[in-house]
mmJSON file of the N, C-alpha and C atoms, coordinates in Angstrom:
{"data_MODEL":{"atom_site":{
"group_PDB":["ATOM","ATOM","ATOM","ATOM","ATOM","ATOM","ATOM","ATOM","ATOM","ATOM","ATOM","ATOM","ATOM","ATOM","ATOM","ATOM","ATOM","ATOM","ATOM","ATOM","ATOM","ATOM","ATOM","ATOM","ATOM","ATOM","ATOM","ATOM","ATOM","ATOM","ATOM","ATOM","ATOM","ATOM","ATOM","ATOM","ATOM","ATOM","ATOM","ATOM","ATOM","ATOM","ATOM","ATOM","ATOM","ATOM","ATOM","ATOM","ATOM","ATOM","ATOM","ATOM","ATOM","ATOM","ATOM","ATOM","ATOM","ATOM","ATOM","ATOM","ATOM","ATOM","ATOM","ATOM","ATOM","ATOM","ATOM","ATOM","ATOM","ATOM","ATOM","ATOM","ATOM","ATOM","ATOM","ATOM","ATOM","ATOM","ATOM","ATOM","ATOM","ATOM","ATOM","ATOM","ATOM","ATOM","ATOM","ATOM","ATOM","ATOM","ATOM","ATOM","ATOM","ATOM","ATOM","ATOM","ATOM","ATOM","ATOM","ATOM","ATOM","ATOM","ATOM","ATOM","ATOM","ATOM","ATOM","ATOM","ATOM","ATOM","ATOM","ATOM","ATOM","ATOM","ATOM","ATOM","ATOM","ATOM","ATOM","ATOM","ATOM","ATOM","ATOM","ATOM","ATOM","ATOM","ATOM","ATOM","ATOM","ATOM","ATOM","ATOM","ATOM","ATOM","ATOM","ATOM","ATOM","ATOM","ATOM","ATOM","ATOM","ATOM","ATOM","ATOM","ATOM","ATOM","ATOM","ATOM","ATOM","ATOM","ATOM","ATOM","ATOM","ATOM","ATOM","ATOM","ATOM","ATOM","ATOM","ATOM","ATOM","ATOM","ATOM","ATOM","ATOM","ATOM","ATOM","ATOM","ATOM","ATOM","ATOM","ATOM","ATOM","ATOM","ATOM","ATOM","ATOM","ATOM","ATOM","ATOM","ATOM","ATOM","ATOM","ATOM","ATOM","ATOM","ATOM","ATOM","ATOM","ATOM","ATOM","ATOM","ATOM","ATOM","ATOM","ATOM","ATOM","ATOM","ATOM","ATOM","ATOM","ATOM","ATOM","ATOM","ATOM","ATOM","ATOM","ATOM","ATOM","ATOM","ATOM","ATOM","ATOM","ATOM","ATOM","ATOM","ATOM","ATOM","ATOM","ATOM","ATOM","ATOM"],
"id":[1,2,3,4,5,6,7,8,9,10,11,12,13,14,15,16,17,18,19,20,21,22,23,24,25,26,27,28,29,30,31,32,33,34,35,36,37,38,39,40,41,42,43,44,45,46,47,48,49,50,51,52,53,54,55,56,57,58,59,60,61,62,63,64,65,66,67,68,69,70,71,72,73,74,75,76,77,78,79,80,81,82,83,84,85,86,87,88,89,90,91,92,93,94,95,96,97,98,99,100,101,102,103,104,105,106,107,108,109,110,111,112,113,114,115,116,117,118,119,120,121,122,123,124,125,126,127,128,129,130,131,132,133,134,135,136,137,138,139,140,141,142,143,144,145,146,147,148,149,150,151,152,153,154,155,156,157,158,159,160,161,162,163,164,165,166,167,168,169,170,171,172,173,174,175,176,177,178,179,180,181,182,183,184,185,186,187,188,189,190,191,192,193,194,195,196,197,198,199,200,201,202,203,204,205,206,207,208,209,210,211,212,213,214,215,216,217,218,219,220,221,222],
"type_symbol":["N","C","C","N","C","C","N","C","C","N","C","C","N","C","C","N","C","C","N","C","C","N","C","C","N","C","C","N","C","C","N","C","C","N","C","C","N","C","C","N","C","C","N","C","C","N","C","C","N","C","C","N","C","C","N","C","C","N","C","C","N","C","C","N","C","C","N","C","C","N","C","C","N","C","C","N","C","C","N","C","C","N","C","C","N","C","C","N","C","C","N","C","C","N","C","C","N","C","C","N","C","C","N","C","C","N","C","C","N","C","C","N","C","C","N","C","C","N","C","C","N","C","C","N","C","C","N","C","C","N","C","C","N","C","C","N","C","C","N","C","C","N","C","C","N","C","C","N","C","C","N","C","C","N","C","C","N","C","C","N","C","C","N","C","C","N","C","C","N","C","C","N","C","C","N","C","C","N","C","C","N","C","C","N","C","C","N","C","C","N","C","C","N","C","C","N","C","C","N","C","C","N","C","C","N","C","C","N","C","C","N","C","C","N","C","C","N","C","C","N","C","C"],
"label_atom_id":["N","CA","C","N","CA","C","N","CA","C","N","CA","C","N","CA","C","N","CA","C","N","CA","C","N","CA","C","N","CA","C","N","CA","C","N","CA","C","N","CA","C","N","CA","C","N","CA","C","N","CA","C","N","CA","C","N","CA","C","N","CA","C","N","CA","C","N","CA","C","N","CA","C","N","CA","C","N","CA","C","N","CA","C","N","CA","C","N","CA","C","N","CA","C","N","CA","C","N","CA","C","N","CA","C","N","CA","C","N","CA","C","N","CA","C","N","CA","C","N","CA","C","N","CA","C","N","CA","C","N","CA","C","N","CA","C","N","CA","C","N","CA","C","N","CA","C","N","CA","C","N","CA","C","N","CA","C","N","CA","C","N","CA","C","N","CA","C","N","CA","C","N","CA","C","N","CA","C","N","CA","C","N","CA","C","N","CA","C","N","CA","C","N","CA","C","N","CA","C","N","CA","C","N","CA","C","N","CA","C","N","CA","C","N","CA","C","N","CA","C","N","CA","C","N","CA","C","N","CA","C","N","CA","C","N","CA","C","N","CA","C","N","CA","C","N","CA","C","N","CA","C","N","CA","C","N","CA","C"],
"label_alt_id":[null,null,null,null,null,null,null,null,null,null,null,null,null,null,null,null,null,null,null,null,null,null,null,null,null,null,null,null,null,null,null,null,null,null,null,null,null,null,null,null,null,null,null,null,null,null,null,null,null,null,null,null,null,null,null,null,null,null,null,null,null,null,null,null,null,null,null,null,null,null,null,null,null,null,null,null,null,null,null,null,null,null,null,null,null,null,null,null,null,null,null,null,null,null,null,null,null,null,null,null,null,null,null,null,null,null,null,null,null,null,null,null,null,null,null,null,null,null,null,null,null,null,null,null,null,null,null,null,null,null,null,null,null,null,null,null,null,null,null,null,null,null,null,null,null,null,null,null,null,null,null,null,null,null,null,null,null,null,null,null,null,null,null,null,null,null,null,null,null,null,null,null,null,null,null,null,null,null,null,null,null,null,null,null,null,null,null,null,null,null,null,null,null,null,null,null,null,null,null,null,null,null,null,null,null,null,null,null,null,null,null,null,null,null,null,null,null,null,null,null,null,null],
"label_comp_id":["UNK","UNK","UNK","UNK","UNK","UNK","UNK","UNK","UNK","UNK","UNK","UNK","UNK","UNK","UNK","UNK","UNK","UNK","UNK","UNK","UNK","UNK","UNK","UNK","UNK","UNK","UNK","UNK","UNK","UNK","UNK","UNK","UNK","UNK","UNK","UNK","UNK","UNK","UNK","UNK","UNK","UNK","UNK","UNK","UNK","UNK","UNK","UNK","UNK","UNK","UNK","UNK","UNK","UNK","UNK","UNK","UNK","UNK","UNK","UNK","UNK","UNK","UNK","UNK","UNK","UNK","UNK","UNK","UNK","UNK","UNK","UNK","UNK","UNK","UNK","UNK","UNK","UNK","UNK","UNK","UNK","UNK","UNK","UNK","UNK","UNK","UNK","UNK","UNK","UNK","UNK","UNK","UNK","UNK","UNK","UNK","UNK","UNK","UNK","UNK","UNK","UNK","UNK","UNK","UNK","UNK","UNK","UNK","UNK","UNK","UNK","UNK","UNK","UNK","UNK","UNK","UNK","UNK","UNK","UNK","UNK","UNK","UNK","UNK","UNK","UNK","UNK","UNK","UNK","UNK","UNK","UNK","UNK","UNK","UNK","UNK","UNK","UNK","UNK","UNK","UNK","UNK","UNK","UNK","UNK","UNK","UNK","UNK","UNK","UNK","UNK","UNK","UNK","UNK","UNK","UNK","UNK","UNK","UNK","UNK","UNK","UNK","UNK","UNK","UNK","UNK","UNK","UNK","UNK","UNK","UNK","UNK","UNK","UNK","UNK","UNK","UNK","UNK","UNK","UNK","UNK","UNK","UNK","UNK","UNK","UNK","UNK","UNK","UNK","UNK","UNK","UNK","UNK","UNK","UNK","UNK","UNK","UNK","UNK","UNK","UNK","UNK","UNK","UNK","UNK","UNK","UNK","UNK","UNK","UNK","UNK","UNK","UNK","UNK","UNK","UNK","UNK","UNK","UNK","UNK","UNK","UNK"],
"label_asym_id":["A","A","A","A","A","A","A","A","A","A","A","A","A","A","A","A","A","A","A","A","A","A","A","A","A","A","A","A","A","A","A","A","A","A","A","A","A","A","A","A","A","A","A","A","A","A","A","A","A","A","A","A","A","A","A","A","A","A","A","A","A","A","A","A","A","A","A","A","A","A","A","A","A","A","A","A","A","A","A","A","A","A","A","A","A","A","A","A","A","A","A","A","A","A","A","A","A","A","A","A","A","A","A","A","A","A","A","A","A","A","A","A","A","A","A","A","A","A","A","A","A","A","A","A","A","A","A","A","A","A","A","A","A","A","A","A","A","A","A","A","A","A","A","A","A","A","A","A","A","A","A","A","A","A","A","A","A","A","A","A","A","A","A","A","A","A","A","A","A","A","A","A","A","A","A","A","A","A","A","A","A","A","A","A","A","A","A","A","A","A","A","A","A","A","A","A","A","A","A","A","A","A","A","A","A","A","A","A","A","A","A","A","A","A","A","A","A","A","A","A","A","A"],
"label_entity_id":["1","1","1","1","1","1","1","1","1","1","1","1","1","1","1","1","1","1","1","1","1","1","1","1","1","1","1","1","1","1","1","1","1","1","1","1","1","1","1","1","1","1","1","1","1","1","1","1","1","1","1","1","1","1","1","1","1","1","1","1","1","1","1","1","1","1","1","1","1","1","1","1","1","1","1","1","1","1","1","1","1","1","1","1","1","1","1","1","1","1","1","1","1","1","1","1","1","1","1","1","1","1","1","1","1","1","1","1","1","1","1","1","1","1","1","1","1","1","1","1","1","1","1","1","1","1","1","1","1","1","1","1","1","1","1","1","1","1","1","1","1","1","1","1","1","1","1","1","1","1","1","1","1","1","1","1","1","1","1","1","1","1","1","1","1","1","1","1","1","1","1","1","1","1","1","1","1","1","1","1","1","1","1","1","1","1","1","1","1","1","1","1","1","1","1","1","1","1","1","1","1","1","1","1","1","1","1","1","1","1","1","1","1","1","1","1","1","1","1","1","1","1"],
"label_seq_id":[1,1,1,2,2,2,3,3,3,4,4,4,5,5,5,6,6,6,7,7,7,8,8,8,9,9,9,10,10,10,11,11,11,12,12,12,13,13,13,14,14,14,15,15,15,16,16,16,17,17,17,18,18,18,19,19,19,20,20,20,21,21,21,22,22,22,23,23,23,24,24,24,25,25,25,26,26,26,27,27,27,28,28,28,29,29,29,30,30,30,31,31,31,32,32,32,33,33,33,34,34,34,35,35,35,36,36,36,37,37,37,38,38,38,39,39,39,40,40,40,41,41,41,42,42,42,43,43,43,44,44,44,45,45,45,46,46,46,47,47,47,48,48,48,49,49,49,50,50,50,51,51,51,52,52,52,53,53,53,54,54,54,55,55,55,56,56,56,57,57,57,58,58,58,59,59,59,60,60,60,61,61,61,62,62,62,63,63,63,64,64,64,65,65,65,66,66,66,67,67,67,68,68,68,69,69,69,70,70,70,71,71,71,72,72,72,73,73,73,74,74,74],
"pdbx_PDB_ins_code":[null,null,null,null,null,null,null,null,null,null,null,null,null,null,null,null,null,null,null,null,null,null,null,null,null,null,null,null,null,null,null,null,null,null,null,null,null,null,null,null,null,null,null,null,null,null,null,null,null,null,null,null,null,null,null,null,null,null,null,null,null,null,null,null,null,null,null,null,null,null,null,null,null,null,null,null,null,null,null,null,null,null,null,null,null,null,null,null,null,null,null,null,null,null,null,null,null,null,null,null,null,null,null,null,null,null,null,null,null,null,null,null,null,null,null,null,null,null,null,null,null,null,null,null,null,null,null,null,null,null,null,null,null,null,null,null,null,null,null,null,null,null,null,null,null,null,null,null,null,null,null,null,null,null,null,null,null,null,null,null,null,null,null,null,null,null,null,null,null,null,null,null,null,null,null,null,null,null,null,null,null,null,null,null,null,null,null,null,null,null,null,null,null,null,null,null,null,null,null,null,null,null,null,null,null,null,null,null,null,null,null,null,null,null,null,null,null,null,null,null,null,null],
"Cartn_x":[-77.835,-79.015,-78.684,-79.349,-79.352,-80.262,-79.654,-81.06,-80.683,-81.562,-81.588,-80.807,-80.501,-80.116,-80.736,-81.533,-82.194,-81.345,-81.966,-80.642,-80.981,-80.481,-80.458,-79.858,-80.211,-79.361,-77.839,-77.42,-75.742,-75.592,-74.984,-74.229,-73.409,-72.841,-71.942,-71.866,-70.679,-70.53,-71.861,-72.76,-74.057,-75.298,-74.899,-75.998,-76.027,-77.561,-78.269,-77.546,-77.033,-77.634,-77.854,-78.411,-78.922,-78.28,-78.402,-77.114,-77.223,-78.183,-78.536,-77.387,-77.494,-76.562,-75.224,-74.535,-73.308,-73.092,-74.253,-73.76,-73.576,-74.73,-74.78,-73.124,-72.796,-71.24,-70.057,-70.12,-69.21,-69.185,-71.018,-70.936,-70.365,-70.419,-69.776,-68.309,-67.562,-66.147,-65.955,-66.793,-66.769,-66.81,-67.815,-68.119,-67.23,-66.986,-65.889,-64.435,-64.045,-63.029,-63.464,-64.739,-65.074,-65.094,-65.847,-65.598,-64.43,-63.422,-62.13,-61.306,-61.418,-61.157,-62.104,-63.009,-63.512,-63.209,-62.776,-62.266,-60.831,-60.317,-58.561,-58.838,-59.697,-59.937,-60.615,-61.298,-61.457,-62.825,-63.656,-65.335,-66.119,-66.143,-66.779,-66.724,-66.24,-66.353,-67.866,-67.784,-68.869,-70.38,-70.588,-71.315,-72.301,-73.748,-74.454,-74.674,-74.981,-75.267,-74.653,-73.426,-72.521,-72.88,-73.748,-74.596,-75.538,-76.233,-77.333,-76.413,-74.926,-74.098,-73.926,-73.433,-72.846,-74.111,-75.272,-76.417,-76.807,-76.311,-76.923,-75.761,-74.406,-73.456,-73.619,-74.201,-73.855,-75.642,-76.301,-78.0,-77.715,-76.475,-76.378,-75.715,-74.417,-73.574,-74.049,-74.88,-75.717,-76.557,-77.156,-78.182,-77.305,-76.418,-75.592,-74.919,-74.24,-74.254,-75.072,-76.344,-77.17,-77.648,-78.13,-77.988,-77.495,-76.19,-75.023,-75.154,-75.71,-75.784,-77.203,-78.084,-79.336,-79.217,-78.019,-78.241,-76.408,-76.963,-75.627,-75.834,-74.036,-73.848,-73.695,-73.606,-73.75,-72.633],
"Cartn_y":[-124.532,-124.007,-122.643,-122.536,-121.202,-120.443,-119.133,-117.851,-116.884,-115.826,-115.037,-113.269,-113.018,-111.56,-110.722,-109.211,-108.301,-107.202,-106.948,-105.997,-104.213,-103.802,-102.341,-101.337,-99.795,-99.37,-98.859,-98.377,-98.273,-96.834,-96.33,-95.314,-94.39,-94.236,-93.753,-91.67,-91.657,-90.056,-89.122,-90.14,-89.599,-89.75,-90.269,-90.666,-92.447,-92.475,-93.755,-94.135,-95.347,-96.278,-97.488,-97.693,-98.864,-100.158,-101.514,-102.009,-102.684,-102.588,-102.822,-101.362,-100.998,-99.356,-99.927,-100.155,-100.544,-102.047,-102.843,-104.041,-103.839,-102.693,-102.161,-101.664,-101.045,-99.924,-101.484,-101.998,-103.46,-103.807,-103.991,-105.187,-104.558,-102.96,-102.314,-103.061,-102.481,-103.074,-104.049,-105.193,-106.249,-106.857,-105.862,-106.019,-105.569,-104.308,-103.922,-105.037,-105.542,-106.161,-107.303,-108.041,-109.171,-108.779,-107.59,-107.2,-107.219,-106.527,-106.748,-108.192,-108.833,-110.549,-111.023,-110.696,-111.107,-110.255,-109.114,-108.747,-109.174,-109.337,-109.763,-111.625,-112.372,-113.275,-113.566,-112.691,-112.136,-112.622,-112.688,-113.257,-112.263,-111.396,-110.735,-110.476,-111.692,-112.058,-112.698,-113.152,-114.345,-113.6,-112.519,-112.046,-110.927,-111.699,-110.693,-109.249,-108.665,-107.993,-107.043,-106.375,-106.262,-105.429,-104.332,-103.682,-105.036,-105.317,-106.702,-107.625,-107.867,-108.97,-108.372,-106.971,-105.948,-105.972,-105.6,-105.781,-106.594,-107.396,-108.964,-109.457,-109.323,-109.401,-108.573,-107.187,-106.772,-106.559,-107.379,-107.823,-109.042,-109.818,-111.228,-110.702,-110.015,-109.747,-109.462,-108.281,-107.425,-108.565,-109.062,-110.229,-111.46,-111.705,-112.502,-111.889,-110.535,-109.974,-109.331,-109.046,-109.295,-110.17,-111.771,-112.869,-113.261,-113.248,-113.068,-112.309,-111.395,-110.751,-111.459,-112.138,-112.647,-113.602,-114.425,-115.675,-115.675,-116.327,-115.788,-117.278,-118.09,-119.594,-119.92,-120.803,-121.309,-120.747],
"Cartn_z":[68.545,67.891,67.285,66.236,65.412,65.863,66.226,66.614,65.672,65.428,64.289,65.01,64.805,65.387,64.438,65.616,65.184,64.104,63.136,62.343,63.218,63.96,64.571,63.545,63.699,63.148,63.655,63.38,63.372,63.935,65.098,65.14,64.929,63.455,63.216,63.377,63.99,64.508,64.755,65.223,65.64,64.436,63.248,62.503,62.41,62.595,62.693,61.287,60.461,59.518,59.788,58.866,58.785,58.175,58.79,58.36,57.076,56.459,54.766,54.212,54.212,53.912,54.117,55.036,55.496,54.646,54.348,53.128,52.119,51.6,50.384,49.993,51.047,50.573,50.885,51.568,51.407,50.272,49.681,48.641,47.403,47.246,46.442,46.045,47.062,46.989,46.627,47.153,46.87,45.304,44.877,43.803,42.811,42.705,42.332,41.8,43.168,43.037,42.33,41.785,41.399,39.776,39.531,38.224,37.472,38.777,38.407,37.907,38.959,38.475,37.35,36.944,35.832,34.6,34.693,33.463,33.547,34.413,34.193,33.407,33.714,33.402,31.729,31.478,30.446,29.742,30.846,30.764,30.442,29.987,28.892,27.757,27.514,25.85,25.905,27.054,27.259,27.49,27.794,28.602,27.626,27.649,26.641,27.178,27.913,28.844,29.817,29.761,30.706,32.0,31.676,32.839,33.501,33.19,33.431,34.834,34.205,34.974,36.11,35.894,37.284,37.959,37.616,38.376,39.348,38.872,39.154,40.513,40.152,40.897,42.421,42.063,43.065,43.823,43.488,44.317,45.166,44.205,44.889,45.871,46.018,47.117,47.985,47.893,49.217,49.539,48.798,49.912,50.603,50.133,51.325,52.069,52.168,52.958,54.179,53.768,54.651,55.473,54.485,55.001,56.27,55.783,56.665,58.291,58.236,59.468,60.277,59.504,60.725,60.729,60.51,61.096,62.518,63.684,64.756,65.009,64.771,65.485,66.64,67.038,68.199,69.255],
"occupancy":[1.0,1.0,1.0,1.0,1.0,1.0,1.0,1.0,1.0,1.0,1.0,1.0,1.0,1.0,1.0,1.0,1.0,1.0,1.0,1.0,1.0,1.0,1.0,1.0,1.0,1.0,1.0,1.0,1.0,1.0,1.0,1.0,1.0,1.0,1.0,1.0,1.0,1.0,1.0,1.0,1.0,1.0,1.0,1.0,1.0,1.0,1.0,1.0,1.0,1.0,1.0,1.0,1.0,1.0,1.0,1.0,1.0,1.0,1.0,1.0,1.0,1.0,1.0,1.0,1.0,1.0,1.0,1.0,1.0,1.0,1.0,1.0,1.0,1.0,1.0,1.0,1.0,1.0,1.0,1.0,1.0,1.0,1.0,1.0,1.0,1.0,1.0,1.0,1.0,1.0,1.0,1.0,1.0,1.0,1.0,1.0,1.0,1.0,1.0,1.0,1.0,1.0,1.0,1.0,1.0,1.0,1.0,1.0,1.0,1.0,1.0,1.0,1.0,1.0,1.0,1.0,1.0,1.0,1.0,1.0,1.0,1.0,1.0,1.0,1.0,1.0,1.0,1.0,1.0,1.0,1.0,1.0,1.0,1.0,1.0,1.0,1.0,1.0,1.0,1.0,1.0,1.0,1.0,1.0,1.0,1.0,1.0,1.0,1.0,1.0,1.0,1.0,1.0,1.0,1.0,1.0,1.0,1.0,1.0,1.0,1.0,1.0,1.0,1.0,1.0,1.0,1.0,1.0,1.0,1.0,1.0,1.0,1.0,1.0,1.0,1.0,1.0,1.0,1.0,1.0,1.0,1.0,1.0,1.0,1.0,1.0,1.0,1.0,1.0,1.0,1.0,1.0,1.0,1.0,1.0,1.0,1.0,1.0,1.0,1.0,1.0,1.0,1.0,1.0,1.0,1.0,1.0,1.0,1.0,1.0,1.0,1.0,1.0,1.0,1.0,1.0,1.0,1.0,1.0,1.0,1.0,1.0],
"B_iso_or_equiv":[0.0,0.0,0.0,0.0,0.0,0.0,0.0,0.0,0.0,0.0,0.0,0.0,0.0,0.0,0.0,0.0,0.0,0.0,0.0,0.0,0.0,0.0,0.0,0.0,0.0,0.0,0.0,0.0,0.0,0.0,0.0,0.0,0.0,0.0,0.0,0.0,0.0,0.0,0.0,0.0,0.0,0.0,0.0,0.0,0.0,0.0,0.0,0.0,0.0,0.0,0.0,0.0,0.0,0.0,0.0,0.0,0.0,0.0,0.0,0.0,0.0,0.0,0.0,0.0,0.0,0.0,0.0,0.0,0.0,0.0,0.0,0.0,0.0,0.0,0.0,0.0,0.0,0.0,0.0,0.0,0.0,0.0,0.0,0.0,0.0,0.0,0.0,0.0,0.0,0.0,0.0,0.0,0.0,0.0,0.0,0.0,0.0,0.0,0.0,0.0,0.0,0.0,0.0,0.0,0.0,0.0,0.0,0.0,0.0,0.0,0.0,0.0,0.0,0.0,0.0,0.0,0.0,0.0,0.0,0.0,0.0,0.0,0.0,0.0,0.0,0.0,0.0,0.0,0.0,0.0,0.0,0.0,0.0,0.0,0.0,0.0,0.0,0.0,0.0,0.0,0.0,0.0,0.0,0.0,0.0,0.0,0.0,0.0,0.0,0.0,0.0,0.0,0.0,0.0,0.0,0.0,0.0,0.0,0.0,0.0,0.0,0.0,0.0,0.0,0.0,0.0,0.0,0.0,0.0,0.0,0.0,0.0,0.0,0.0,0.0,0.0,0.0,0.0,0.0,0.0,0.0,0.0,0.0,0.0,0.0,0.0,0.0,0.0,0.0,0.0,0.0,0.0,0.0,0.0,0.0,0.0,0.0,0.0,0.0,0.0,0.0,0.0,0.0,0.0,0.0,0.0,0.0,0.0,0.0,0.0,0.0,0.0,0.0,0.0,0.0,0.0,0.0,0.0,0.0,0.0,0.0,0.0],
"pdbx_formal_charge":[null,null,null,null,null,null,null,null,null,null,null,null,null,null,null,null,null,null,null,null,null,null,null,null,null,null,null,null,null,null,null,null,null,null,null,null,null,null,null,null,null,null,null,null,null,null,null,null,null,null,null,null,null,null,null,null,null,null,null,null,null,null,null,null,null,null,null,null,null,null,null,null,null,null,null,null,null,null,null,null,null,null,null,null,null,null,null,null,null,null,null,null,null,null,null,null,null,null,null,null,null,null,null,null,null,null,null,null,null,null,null,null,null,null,null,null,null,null,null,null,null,null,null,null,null,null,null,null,null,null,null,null,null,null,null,null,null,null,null,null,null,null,null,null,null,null,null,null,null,null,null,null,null,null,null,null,null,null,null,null,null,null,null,null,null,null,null,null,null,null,null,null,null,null,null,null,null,null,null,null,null,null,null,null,null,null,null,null,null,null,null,null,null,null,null,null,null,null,null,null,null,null,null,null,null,null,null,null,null,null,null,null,null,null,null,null,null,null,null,null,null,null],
"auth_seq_id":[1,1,1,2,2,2,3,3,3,4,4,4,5,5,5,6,6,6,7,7,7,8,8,8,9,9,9,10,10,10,11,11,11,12,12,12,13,13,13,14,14,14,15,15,15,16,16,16,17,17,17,18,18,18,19,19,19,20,20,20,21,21,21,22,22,22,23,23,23,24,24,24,25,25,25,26,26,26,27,27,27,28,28,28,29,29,29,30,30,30,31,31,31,32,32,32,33,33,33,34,34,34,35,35,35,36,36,36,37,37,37,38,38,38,39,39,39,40,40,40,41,41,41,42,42,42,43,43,43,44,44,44,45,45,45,46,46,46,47,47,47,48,48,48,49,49,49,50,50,50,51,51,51,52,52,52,53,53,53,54,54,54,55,55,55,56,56,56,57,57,57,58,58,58,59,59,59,60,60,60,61,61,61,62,62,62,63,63,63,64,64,64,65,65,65,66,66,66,67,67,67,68,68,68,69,69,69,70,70,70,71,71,71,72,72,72,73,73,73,74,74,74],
"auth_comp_id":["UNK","UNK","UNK","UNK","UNK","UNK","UNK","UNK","UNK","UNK","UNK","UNK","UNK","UNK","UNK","UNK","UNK","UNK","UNK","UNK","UNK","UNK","UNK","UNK","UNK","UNK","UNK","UNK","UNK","UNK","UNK","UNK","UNK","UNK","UNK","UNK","UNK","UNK","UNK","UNK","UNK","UNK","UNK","UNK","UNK","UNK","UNK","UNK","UNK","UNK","UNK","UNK","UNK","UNK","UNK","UNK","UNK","UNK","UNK","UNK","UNK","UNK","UNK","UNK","UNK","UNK","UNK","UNK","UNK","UNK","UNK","UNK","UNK","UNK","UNK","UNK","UNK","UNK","UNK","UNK","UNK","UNK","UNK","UNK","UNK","UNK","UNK","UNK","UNK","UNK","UNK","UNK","UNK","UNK","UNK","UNK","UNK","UNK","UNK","UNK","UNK","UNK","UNK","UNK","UNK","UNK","UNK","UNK","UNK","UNK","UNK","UNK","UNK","UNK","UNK","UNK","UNK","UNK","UNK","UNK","UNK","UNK","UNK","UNK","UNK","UNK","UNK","UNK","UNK","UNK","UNK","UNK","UNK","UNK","UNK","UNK","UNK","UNK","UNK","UNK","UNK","UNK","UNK","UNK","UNK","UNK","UNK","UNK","UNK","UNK","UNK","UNK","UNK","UNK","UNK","UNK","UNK","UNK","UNK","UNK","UNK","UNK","UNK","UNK","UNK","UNK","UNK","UNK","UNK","UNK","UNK","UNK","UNK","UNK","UNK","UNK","UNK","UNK","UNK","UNK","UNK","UNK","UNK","UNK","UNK","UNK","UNK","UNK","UNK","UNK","UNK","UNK","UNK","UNK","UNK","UNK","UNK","UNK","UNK","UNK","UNK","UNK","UNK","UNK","UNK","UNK","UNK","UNK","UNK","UNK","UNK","UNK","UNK","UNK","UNK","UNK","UNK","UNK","UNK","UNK","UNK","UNK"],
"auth_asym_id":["A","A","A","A","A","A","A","A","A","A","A","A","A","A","A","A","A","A","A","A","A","A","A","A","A","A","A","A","A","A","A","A","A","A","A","A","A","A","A","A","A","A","A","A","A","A","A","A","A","A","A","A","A","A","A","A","A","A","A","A","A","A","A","A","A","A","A","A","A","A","A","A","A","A","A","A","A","A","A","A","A","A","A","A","A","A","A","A","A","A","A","A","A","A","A","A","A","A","A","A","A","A","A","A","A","A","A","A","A","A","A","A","A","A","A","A","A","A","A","A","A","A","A","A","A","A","A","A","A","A","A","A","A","A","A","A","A","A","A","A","A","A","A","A","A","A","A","A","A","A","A","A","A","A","A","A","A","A","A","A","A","A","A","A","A","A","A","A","A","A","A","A","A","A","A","A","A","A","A","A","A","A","A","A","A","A","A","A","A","A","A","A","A","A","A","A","A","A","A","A","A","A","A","A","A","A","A","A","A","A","A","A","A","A","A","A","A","A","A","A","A","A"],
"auth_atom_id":["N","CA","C","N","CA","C","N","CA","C","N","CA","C","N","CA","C","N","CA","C","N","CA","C","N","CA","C","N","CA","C","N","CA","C","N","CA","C","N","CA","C","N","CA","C","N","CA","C","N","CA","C","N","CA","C","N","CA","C","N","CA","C","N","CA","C","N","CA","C","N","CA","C","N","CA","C","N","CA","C","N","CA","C","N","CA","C","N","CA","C","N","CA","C","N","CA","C","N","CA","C","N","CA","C","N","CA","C","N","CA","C","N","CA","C","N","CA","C","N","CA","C","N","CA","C","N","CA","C","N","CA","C","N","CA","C","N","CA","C","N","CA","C","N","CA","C","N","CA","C","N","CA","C","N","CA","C","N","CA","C","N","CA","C","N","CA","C","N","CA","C","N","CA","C","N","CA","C","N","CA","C","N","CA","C","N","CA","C","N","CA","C","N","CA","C","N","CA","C","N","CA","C","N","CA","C","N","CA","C","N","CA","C","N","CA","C","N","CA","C","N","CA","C","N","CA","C","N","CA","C","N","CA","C","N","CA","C","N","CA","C","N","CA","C","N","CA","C","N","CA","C","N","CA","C","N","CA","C"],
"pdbx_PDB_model_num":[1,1,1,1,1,1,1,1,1,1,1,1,1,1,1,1,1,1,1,1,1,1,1,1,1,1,1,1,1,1,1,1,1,1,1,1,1,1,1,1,1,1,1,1,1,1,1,1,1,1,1,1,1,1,1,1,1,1,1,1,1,1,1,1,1,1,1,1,1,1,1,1,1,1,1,1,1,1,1,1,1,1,1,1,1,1,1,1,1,1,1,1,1,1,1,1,1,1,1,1,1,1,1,1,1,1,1,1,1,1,1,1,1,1,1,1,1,1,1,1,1,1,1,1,1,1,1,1,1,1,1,1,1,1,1,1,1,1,1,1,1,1,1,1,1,1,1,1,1,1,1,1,1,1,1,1,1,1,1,1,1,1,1,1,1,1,1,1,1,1,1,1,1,1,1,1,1,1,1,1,1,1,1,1,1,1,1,1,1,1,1,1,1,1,1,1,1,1,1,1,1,1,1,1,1,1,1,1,1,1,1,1,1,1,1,1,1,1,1,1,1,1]
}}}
């Protein structure tokens, strides 16, 4: 069975965050490096919008990254 885990905040060197904060700065990188593979690939030829895409890329990341943290398997 699937149970959900509470999101707490985070301890770091004595300041609380929060772990939306700690996805947010992941999904950065993450993102980052995806921009990267897509410009080495060369998909912004394709792309009306190029702020709009980065946007979009890095809302999707952080919410599966979050995602990610409330759901705990078996």
């Amino acid at each position: 069975m699937i149970g959900v885990v509470g999101l707490r905040a985070v301890d770091v060197l004595g300041l609380y965050v929060e772990p939306a904060v700690i996805c947010l700065l992941a999904a950065l990188v993450i993102t980052w490096g995806l921009r990267w593979i897509l410009d080495w690939i060369g998909i912004n030829h394709l792309v009306w919008n190029r702020a709009l895409l980065d946007f979009s890329l890095l809302t999707a990341v952080t919410a599966l990254l979050i995602l990610s943290l409330r759901v705990q398997g078996p």
